[in-house]
PDB file of N, CA, C and O in Angstrom:
ATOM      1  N   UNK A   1    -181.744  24.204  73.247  1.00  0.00           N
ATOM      2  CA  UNK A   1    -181.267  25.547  73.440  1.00  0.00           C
ATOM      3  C   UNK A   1    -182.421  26.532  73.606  1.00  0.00           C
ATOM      4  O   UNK A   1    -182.255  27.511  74.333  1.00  0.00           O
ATOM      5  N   UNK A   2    -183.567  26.337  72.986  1.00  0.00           N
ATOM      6  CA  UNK A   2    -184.378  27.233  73.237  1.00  0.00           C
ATOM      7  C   UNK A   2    -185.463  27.316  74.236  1.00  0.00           C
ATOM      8  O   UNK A   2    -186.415  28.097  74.227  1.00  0.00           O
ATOM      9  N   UNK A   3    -185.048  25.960  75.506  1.00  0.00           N
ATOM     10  CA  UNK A   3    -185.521  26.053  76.304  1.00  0.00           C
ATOM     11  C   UNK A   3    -184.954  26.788  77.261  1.00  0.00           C
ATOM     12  O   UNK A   3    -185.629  27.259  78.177  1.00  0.00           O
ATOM     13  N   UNK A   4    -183.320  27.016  77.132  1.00  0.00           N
ATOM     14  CA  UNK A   4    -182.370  27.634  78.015  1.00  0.00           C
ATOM     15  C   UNK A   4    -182.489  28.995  78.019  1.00  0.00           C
ATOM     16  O   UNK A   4    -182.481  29.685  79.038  1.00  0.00           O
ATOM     17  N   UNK A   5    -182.643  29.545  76.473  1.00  0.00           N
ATOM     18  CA  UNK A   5    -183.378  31.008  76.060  1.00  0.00           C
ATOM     19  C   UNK A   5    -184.104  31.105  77.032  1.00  0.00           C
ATOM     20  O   UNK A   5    -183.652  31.795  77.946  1.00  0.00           O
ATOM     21  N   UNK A   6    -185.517  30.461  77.240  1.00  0.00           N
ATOM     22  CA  UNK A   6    -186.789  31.109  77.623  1.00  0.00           C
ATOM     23  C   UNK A   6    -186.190  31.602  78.848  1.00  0.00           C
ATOM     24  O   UNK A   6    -186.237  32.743  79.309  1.00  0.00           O
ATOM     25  N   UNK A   7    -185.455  30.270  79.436  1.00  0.00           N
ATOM     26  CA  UNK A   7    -185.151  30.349  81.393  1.00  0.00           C
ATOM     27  C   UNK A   7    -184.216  31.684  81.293  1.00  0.00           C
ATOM     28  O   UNK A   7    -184.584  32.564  82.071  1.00  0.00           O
ATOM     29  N   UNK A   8    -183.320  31.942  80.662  1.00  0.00           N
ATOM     30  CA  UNK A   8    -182.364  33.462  80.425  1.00  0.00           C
ATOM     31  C   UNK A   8    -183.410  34.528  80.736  1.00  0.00           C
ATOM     32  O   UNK A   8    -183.506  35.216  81.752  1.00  0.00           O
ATOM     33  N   UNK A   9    -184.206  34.517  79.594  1.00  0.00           N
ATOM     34  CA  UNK A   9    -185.312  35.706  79.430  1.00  0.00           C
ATOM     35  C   UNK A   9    -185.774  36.030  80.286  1.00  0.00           C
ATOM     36  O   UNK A   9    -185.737  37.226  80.577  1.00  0.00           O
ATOM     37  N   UNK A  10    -186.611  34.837  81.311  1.00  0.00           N
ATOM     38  CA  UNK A  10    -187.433  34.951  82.178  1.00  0.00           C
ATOM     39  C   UNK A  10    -186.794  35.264  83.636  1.00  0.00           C
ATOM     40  O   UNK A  10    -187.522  35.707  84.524  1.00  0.00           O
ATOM     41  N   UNK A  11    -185.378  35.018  83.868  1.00  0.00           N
ATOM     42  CA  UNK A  11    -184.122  34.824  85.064  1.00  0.00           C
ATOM     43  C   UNK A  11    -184.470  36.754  85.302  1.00  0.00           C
ATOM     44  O   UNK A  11    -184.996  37.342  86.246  1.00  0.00           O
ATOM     45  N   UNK A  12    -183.841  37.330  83.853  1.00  0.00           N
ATOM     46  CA  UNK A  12    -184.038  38.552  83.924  1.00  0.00           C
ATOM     47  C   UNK A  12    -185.385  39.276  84.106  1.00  0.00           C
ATOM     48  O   UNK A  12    -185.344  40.446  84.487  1.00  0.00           O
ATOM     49  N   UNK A  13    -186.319  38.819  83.921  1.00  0.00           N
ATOM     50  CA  UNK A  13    -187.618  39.470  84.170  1.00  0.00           C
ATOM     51  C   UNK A  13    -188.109  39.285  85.205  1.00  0.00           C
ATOM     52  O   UNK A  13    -189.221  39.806  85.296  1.00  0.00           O
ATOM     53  N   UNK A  14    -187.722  38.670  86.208  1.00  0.00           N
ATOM     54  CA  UNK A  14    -187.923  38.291  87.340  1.00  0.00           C
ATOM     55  C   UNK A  14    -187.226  39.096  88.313  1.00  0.00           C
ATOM     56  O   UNK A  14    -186.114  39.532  88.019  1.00  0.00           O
ATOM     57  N   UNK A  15    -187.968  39.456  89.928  1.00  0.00           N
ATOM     58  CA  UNK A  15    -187.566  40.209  90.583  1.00  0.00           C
ATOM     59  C   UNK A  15    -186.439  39.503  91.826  1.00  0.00           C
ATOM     60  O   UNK A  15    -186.482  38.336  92.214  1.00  0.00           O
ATOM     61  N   UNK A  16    -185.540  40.483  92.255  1.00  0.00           N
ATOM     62  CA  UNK A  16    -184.788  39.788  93.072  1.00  0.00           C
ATOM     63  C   UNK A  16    -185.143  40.066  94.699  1.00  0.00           C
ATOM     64  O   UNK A  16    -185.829  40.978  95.161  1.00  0.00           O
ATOM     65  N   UNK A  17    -184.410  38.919  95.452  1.00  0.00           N
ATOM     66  CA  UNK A  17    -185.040  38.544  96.460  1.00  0.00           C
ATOM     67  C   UNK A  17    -185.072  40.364  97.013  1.00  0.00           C
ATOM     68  O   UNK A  17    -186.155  40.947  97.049  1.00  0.00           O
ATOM     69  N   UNK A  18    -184.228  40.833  97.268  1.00  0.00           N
ATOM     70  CA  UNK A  18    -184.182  42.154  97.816  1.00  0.00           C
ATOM     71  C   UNK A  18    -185.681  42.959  97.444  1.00  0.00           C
ATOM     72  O   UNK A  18    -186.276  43.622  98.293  1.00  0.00           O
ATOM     73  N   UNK A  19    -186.202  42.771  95.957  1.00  0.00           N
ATOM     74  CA  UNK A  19    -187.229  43.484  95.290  1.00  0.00           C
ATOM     75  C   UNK A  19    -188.350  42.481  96.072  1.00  0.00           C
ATOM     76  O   UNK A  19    -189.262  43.147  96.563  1.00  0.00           O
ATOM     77  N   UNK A  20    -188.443  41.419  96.233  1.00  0.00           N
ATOM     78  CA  UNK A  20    -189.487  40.586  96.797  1.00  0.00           C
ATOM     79  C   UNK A  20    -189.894  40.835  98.268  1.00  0.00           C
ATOM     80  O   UNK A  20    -191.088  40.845  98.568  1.00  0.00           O
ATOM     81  N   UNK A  21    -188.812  41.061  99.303  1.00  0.00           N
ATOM     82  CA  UNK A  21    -188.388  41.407 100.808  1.00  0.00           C
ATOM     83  C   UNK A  21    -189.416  43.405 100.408  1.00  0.00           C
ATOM     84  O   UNK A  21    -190.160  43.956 101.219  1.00  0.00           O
ATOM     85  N   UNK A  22    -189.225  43.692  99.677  1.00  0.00           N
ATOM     86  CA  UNK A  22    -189.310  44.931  99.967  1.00  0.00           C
ATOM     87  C   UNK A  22    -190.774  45.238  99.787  1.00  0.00           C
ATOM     88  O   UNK A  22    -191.414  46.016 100.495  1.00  0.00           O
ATOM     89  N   UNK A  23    -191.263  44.509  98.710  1.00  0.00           N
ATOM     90  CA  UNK A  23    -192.890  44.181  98.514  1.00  0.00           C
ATOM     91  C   UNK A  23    -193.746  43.470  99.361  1.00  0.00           C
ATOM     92  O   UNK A  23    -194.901  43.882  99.466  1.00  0.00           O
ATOM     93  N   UNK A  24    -193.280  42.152 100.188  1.00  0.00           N
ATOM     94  CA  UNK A  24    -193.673  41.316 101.277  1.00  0.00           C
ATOM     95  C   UNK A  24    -193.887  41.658 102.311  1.00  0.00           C
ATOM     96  O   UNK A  24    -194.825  41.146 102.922  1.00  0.00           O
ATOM     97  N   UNK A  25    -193.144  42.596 102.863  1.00  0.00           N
ATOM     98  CA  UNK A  25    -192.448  42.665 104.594  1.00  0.00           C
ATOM     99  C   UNK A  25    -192.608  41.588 104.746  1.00  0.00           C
ATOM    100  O   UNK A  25    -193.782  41.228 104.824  1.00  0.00           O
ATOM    101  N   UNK A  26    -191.852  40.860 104.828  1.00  0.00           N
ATOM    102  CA  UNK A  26    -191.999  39.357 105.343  1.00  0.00           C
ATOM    103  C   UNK A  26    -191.369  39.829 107.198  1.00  0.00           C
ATOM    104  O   UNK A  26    -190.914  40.945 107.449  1.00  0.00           O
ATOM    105  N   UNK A  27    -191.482  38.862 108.110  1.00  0.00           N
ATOM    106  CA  UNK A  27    -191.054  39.444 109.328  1.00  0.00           C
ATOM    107  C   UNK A  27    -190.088  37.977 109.702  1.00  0.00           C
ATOM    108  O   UNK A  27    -190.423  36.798 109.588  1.00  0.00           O
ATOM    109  N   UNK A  28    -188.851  38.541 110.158  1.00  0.00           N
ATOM    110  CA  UNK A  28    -186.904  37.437 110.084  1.00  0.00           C
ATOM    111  C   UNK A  28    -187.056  37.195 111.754  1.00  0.00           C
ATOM    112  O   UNK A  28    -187.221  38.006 112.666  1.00  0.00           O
ATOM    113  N   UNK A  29    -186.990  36.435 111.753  1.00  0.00           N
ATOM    114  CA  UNK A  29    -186.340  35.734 113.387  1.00  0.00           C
ATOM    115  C   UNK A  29    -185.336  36.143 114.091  1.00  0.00           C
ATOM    116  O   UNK A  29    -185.112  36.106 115.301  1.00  0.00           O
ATOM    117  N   UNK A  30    -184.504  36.707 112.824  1.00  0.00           N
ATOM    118  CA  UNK A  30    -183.309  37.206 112.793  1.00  0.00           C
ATOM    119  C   UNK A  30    -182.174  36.419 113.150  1.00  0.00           C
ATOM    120  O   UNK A  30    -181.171  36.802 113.752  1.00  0.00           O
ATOM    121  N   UNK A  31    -182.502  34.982 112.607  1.00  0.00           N
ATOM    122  CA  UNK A  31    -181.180  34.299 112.320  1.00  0.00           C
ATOM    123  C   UNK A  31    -180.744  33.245 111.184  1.00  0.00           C
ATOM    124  O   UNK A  31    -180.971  32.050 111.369  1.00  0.00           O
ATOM    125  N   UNK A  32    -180.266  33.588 110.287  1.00  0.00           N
ATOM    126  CA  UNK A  32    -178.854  33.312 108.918  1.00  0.00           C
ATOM    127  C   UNK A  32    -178.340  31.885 109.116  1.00  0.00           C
ATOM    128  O   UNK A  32    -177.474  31.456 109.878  1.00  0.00           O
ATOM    129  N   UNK A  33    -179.145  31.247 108.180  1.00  0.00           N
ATOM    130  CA  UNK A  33    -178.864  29.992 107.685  1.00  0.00           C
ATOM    131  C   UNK A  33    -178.232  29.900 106.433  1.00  0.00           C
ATOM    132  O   UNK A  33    -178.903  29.869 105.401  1.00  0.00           O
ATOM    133  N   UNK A  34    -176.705  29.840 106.423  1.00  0.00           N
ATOM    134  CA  UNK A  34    -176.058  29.604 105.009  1.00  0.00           C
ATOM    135  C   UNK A  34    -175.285  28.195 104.593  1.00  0.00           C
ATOM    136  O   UNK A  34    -174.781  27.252 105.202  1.00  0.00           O
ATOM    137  N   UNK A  35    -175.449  28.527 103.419  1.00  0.00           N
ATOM    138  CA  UNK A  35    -174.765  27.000 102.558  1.00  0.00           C
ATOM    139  C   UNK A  35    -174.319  27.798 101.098  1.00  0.00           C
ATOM    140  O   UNK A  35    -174.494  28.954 100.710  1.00  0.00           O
ATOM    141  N   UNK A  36    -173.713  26.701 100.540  1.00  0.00           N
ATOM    142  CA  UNK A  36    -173.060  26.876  99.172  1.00  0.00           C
ATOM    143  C   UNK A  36    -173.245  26.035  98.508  1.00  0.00           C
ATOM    144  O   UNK A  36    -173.669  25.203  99.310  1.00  0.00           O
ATOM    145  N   UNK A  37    -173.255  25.426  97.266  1.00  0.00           N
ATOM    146  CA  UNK A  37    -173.844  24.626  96.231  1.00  0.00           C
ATOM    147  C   UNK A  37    -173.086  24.917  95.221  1.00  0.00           C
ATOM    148  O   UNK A  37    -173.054  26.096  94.871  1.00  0.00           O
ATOM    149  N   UNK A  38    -172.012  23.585  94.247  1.00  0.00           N
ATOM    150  CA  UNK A  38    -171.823  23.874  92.913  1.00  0.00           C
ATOM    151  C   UNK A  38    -173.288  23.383  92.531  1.00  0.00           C
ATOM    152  O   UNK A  38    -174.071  22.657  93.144  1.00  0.00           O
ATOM    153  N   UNK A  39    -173.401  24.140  91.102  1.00  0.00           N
ATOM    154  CA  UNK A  39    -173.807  23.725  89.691  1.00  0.00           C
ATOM    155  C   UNK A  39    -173.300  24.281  88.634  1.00  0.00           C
ATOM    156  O   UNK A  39    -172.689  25.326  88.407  1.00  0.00           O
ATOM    157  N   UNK A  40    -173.825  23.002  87.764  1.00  0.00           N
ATOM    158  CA  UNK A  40    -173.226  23.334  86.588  1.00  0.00           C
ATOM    159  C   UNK A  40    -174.357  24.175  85.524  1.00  0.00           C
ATOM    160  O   UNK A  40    -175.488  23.704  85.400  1.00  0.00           O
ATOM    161  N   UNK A  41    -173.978  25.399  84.804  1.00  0.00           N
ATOM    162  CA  UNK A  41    -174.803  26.810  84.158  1.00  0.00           C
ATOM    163  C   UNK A  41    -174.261  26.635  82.707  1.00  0.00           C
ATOM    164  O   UNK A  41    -173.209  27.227  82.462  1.00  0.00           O
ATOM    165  N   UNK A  42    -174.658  26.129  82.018  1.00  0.00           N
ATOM    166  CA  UNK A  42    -173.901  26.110  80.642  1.00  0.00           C
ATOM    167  C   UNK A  42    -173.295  25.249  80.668  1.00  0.00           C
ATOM    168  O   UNK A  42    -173.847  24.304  81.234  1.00  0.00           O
ATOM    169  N   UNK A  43    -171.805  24.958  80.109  1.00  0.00           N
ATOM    170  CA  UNK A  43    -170.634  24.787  80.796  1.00  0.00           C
ATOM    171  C   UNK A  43    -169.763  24.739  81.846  1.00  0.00           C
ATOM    172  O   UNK A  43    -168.724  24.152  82.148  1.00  0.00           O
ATOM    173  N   UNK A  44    -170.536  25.564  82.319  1.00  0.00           N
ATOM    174  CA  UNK A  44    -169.907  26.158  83.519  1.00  0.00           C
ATOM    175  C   UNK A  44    -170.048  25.725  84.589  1.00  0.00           C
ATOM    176  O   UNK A  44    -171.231  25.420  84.741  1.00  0.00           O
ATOM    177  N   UNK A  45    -169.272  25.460  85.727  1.00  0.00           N
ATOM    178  CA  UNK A  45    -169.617  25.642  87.028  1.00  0.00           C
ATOM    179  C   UNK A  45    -169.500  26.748  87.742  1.00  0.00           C
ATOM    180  O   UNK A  45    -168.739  27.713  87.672  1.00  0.00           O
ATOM    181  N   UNK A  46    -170.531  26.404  88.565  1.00  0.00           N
ATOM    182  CA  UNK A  46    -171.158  28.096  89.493  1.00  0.00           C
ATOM    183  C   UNK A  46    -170.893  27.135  90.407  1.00  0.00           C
ATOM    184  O   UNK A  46    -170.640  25.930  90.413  1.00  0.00           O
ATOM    185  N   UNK A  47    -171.112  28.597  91.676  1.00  0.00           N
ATOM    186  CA  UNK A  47    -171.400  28.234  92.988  1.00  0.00           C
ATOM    187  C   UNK A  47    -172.598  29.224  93.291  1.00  0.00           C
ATOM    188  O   UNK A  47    -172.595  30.412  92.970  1.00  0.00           O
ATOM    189  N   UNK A  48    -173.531  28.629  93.893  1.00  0.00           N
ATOM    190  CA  UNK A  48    -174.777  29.243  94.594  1.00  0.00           C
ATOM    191  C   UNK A  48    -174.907  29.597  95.903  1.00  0.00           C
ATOM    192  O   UNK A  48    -175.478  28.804  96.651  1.00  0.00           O
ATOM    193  N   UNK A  49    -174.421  30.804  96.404  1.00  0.00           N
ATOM    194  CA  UNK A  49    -174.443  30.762  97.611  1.00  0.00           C
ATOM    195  C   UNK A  49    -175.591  31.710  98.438  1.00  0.00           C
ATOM    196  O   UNK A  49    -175.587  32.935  98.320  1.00  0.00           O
ATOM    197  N   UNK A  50    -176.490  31.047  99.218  1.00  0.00           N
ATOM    198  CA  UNK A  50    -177.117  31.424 100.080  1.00  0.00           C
ATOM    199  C   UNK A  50    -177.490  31.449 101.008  1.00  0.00           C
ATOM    200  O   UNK A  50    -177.085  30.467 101.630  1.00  0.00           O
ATOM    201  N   UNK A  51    -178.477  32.422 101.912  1.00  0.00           N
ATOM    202  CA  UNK A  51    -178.770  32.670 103.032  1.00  0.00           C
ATOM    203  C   UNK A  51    -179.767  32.500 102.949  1.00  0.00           C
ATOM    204  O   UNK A  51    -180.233  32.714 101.830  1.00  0.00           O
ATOM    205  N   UNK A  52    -181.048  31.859 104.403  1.00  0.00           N
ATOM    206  CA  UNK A  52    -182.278  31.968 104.679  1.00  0.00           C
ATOM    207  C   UNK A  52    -182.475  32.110 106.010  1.00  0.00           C
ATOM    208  O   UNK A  52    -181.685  31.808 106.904  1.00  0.00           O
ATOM    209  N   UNK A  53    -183.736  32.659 106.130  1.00  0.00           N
ATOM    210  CA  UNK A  53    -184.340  32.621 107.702  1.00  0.00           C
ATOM    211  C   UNK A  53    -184.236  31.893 108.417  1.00  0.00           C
ATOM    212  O   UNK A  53    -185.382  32.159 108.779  1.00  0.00           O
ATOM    213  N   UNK A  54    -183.943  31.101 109.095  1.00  0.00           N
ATOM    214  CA  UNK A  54    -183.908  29.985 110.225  1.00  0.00           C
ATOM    215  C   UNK A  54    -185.067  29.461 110.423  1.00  0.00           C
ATOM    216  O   UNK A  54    -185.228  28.240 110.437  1.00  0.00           O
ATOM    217  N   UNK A  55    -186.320  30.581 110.658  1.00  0.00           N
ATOM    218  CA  UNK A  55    -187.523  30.379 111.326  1.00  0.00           C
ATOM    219  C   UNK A  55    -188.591  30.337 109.775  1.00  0.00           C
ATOM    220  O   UNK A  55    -189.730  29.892 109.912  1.00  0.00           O
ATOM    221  N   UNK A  56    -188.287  30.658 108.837  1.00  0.00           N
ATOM    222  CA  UNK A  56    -189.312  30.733 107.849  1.00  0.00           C
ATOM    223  C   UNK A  56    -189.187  30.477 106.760  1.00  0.00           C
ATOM    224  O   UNK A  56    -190.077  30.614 105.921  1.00  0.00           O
ATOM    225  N   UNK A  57    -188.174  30.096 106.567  1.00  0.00           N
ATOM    226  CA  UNK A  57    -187.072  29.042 105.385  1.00  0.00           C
ATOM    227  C   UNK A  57    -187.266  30.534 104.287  1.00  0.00           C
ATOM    228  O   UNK A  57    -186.873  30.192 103.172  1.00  0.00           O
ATOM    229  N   UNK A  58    -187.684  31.865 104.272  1.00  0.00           N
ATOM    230  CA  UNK A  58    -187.322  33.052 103.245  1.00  0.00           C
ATOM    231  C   UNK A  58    -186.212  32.665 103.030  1.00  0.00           C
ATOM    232  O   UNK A  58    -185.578  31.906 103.764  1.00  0.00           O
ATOM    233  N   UNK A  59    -185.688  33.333 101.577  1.00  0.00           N
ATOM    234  CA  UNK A  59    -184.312  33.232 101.036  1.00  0.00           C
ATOM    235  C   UNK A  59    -184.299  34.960 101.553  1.00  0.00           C
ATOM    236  O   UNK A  59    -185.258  35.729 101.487  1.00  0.00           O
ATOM    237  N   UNK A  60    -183.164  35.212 101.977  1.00  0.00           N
ATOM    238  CA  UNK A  60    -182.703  36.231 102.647  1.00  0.00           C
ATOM    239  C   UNK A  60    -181.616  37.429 101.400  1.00  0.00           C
ATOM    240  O   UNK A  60    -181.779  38.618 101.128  1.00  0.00           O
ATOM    241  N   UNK A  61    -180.589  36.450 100.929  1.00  0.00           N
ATOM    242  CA  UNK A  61    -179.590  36.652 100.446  1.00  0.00           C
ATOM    243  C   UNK A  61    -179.317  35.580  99.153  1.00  0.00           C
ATOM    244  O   UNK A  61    -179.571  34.463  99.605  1.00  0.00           O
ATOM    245  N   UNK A  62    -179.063  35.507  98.282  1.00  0.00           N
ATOM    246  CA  UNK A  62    -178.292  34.489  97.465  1.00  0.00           C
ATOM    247  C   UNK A  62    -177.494  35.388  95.962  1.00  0.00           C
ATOM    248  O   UNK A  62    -177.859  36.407  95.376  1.00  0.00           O
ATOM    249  N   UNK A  63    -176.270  34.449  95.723  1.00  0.00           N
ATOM    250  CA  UNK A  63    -175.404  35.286  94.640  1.00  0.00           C
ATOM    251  C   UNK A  63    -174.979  34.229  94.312  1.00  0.00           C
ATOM    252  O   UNK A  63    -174.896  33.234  95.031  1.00  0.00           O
ATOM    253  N   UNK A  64    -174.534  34.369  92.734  1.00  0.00           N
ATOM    254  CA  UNK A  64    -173.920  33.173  91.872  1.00  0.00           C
ATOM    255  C   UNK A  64    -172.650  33.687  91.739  1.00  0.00           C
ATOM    256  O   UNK A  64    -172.509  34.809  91.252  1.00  0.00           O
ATOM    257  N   UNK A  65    -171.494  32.888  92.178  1.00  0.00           N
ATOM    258  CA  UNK A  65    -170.069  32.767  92.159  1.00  0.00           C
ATOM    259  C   UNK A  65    -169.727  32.053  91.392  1.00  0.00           C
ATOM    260  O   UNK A  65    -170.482  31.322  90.750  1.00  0.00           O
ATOM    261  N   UNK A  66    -168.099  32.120  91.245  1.00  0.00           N
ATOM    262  CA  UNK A  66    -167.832  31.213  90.319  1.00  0.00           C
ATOM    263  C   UNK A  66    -166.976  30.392  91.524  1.00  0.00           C
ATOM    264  O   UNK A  66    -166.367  29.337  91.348  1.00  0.00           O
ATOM    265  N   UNK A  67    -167.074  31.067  92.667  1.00  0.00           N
ATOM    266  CA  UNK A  67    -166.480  29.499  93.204  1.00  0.00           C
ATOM    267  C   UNK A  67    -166.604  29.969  94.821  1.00  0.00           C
ATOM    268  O   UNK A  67    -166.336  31.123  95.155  1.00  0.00           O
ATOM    269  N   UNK A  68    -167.044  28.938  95.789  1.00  0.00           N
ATOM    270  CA  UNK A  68    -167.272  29.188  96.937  1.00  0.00           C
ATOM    271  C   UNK A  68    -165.669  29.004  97.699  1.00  0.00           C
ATOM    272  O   UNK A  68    -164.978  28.015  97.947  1.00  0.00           O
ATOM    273  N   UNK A  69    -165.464  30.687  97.949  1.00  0.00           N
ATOM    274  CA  UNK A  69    -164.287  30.701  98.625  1.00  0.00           C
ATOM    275  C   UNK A  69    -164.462  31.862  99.460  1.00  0.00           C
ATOM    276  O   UNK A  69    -165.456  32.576  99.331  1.00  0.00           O
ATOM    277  N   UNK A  70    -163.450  32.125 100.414  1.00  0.00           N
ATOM    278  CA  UNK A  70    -163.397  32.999 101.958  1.00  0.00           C
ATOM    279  C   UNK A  70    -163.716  34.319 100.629  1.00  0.00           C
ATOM    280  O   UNK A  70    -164.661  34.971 101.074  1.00  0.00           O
ATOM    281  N   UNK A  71    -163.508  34.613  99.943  1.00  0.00           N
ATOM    282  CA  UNK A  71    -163.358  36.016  99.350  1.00  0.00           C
ATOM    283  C   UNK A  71    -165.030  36.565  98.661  1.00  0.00           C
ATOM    284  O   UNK A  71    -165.586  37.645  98.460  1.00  0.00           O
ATOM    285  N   UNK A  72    -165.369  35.061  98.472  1.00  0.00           N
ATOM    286  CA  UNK A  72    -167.144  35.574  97.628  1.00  0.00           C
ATOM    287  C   UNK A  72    -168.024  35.267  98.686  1.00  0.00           C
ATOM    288  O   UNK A  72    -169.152  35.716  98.487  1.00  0.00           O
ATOM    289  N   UNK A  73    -167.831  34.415 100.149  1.00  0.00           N
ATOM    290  CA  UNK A  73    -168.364  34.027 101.277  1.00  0.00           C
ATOM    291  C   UNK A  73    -168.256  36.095 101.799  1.00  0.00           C
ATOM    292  O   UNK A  73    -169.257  36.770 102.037  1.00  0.00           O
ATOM    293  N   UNK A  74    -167.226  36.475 101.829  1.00  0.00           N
ATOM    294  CA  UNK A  74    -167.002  37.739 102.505  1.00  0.00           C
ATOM    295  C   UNK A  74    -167.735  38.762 101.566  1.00  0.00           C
ATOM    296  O   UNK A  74    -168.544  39.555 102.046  1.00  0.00           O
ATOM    297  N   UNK A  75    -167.434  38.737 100.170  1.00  0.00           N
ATOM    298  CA  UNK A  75    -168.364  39.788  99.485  1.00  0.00           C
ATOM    299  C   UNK A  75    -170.033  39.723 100.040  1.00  0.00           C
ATOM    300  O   UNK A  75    -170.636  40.703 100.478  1.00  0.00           O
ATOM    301  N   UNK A  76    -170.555  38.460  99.919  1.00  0.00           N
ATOM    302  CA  UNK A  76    -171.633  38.165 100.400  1.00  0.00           C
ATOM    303  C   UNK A  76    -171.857  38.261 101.463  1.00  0.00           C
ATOM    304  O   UNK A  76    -172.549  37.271 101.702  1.00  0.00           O
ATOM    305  N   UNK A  77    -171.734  38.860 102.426  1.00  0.00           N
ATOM    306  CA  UNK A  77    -171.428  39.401 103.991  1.00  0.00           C
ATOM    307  C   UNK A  77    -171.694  40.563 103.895  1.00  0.00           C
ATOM    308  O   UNK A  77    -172.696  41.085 104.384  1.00  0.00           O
ATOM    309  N   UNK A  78    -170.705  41.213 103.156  1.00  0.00           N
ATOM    310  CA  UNK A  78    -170.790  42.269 103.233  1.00  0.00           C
ATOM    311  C   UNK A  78    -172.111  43.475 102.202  1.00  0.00           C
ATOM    312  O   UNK A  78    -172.405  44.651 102.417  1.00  0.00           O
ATOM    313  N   UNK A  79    -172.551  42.620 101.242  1.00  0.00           N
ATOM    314  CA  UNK A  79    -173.441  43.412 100.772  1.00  0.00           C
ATOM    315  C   UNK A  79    -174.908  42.580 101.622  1.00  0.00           C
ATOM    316  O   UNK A  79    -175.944  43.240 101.530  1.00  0.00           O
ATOM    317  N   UNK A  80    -175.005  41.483 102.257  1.00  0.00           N
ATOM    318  CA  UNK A  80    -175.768  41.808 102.904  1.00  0.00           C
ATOM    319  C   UNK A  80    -176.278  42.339 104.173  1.00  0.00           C
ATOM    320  O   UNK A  80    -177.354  42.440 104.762  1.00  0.00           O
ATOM    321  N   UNK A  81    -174.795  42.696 104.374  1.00  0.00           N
ATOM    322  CA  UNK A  81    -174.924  43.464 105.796  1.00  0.00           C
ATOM    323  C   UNK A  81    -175.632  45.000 105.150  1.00  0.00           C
ATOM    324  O   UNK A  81    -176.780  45.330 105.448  1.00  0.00           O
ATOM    325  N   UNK A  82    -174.961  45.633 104.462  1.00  0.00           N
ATOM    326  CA  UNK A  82    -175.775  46.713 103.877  1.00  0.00           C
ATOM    327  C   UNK A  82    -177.219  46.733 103.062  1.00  0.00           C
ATOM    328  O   UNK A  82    -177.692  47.800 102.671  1.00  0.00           O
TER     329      UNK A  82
END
């Protein structure tokens, strides 16, 4: 358990891809490679869903769901369209 602590602690102290993109300029090809992934988080199963560059394998986008369906595929659309 108190290895799961540290990874918690550190999950949060860590910057997200958006905060990383904004420090980098990394430069996009401008084309969206997505997939979805269970794992299991605790107990739990998640779904991991993300986006990357085509041309530079960057992670673009990614969000933890609790389940890869048309409705968290579309949330994820839509906040990374904005």
């Amino acid at each position: 358990m108190t290895a799961y602590e540290r990874i918690i602690r550190m999950g949060f102290n860590s910057k997200s891809p958006l905060e990383v993109g904004l420090e980098l300029k990394p430069n996009w090809s401008g084309y969206l490679i997505v997939d979805g992934d269970s794992t299991i988080i605790g107990k739990q199963k998640e779904s991991l869903l993300i986006g990357v560059d085509s041309y530079s394998q960057d992670i673009r986008h990614a969000i933890l769901a609790e389940h890869e369906d048309g409705m968290n595929w579309t949330h994820f659309f839509l906040v990374k369209k904005s």
